[in-house]
C-alpha positions as CSV (number, residue, x, y, z in Angstrom):
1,X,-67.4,111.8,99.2
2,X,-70.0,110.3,96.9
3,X,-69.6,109.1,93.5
4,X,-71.2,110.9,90.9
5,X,-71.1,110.7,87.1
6,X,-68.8,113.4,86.8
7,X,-65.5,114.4,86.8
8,X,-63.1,116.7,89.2
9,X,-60.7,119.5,86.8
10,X,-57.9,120.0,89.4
11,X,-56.6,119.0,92.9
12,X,-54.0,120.5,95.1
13,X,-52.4,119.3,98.1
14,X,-51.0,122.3,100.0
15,X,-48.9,120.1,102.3
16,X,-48.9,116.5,103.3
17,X,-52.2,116.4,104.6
18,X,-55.0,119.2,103.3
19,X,-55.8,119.1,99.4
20,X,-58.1,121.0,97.7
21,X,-60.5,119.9,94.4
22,X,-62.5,122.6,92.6
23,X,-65.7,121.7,91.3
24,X,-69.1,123.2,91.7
25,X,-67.6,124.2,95.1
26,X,-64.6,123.3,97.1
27,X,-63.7,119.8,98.7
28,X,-61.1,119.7,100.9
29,X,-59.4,116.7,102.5
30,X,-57.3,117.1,106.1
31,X,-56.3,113.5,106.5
32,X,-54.1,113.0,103.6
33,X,-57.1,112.4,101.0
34,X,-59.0,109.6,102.9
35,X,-62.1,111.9,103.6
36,X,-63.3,114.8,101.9
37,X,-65.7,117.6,103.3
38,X,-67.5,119.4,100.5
39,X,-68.4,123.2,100.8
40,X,-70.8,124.3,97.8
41,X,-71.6,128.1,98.4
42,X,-69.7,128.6,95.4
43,X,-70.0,127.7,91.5
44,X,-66.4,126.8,90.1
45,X,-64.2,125.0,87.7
46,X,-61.0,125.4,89.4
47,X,-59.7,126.3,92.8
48,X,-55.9,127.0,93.7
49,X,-55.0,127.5,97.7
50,X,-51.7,129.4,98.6
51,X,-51.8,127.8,101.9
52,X,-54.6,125.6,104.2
53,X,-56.8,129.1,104.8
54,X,-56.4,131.3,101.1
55,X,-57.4,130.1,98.1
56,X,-59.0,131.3,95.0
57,X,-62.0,129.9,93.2
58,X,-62.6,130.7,89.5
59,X,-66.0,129.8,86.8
60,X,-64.6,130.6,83.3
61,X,-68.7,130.4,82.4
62,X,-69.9,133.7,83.6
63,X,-65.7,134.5,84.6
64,X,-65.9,135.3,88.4
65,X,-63.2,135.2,90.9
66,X,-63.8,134.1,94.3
67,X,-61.4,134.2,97.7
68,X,-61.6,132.1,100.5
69,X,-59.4,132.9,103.7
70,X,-60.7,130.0,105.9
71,X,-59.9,126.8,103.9
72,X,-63.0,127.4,101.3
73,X,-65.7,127.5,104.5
74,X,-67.4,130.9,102.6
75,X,-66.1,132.8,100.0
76,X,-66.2,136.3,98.6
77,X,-66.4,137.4,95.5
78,X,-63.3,139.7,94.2
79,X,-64.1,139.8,90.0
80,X,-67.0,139.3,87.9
81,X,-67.1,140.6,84.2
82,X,-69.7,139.7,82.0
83,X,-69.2,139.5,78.0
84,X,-71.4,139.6,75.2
């Protein structure tokens, strides 16, 4: 992973080796944290994974909801509302 000026809002480990961080896609680690593969098809704040394959993605900015059911490879999209 490369350092950027920015921070991460949230990370998960699911079990004792695959975590999750949300932000501006998904980054998932499979060896306890020491390496991190980033998949950016999605924009996010947070990210929450039930398990290593289903997770949910969510951007409070235009408030959409995405699922993943293959560890954050792709995603759908399950809610978007717009307000204004």
């Amino acid at each position: 992973m490369n350092t950027y000026d920015t921070y991460f809002t949230n990370i998960q480990f699911v079990n004792d080796s695959v975590g999750f961080i949300g932000f501006h896609g998904v980054y998932k680690s499979a060896d306890k944290g020491s390496n991190w593969e980033h998949f950016g098809n999605i924009v996010n704040q947070n990210c929450f994974f039930i398990n290593e394959n289903t997770g949910y993605a969510a951007n409070g900015y235009i408030s959409t909801i995405h699922k993943s059911t293959n560890g954050g490879i792709n995603w759908i999209n399950v809610l978007k509302t717009w307000y204004v």
